[in-house]
C-alpha positions as CSV (number, residue, x, y, z in Angstrom):
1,X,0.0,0.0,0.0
2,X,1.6,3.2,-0.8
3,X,2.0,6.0,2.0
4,X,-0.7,8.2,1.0
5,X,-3.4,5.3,1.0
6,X,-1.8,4.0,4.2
7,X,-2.6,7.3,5.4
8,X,-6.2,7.3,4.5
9,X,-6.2,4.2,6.0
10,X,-5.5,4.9,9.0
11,X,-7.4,7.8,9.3
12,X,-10.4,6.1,7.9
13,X,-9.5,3.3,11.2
14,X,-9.5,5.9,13.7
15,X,-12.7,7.9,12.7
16,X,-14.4,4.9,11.9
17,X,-13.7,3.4,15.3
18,X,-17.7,2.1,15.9
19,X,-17.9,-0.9,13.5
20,X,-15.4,-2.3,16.2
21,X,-16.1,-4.2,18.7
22,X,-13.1,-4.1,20.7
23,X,-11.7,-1.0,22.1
24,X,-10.0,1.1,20.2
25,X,-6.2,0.9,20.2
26,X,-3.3,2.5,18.9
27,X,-0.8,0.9,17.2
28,X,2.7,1.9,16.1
29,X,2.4,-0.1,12.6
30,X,0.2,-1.9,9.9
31,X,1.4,-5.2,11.3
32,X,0.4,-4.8,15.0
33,X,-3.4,-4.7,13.8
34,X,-5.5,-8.0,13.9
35,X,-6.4,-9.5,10.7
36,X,-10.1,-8.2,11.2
37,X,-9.0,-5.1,11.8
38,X,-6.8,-4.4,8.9
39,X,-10.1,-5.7,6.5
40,X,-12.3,-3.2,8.3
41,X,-9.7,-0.3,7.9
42,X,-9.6,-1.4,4.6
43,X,-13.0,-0.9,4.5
44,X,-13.1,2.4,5.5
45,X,-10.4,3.3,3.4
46,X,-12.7,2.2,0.7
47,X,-15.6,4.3,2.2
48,X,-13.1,7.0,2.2
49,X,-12.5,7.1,-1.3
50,X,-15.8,6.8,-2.3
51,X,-16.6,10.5,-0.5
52,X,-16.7,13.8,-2.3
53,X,-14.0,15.8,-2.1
54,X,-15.1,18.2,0.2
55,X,-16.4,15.3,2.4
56,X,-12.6,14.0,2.5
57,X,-11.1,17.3,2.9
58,X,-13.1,17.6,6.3
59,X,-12.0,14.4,7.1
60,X,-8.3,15.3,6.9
61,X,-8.8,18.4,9.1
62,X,-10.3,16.5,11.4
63,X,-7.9,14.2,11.4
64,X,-4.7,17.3,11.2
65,X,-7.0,18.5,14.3
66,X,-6.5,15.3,16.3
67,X,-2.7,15.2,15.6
68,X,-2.2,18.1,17.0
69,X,-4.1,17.8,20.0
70,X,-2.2,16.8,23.3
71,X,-1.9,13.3,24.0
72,X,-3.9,13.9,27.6
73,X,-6.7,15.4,24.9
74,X,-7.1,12.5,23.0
75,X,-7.2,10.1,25.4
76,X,-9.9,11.9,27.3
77,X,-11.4,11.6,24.2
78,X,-11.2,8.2,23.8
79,X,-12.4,7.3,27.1
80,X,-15.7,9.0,26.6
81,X,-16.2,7.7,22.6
82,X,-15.7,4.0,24.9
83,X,-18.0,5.4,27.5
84,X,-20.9,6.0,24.7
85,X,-20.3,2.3,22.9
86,X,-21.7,0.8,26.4
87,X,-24.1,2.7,26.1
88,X,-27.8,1.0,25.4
89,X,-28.9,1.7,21.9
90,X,-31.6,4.0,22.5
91,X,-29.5,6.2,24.7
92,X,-27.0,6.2,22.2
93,X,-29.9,7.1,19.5
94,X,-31.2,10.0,22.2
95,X,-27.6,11.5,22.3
96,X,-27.1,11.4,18.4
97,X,-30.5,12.9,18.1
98,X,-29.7,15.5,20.4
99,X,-26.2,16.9,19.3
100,X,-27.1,16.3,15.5
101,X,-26.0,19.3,13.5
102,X,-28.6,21.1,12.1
103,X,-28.9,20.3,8.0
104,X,-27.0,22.5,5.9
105,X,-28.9,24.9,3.4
């Protein structure tokens, strides 16, 4: 894979963390992820590609914006994104509902 889809990879892994089931964890390298979770960042990568440009533009800030936050930041971050997958569905449904950005006209 070259660097730039790597990349995209791994950024489509870390902001796709729901479809898995495990914790998320951070790994150093390509080769420290599971099997199943190289496929499903594969996955996203593909899902990744498939978005319009200004879809994946967003999706790199975001990502340049999580970079450059402080380690303490992100793992605060972390913790709660964990905190909400325990979460019962419908809770989880009331708090999407309830922080859902307003549509774009």
């Amino acid at each position: 894979m070259q660097r730039p889809a790597l990349l995209g990879a791994l950024v489509a892994f870390l902001l796709a963390a729901p479809a898995f089931a495990s914790p998320l964890r951070l790994a150093q390298g390509w080769r420290e992820y599971s099997p199943r979770e190289r496929y499903n960042a594969l996955q996203n990568y593909r899902h990744y590609q498939a978005l319009p440009n200004e879809r994946r533009e967003n999706v790199e800030r975001n990502y340049q914006k999580w970079q450059a936050m402080p380690e303490q930041e992100r793992e605060r971050m972390r913790q709660n994104f964990q905190r909400y997958q325990q979460l019962p569905p419908e809770q989880r449904s009331r708090l999407r509902q309830r922080y859902q950005a307003p549509p774009k006209h």
